[in-house]
Residue, then its C-alpha position, 0 to 999 in steps of 0.5 A: x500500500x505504501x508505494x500506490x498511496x501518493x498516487x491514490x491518496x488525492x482520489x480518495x481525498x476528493x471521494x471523502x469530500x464529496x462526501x462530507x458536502x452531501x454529494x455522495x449521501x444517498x443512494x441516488x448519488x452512487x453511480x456518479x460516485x462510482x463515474x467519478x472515482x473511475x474517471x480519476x483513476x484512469x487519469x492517474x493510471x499511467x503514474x502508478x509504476x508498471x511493478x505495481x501492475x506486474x505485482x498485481x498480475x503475479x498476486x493470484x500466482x502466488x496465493x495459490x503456490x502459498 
């Protein structure tokens, strides 16, 4: 978690802000929640490290060797 946080911190900060301004309190509000969190991800997405993804990709390898 360490090494992805200073990409995600920011996205999750703005998820939290919306809300705690009444943006995201009801059910109604979900999908464009979900939009939103989406969109910035894939803004953010080419930041991330590539051995982050390749972790990724070897973590179901490994649990099941484990």
């Amino acid at each position: 978690m360490d090494l992805i946080e200073p990409y995600f911190h920011p996205l999750f900060d703005d998820l939290m802000d919306d809300v705690e301004s009444g943006r995201t309190w009801t059910l109604a509000h979900v999908p464009e929640a979900i939009s939103k969190l989406n969109s910035n991800i894939m803004d953010i997405a080419h930041l991330v490290p590539p051995s982050f993804y390749q972790v990724g990709n070897n973590v179901p390898t490994i649990l099941l060797i484990i």
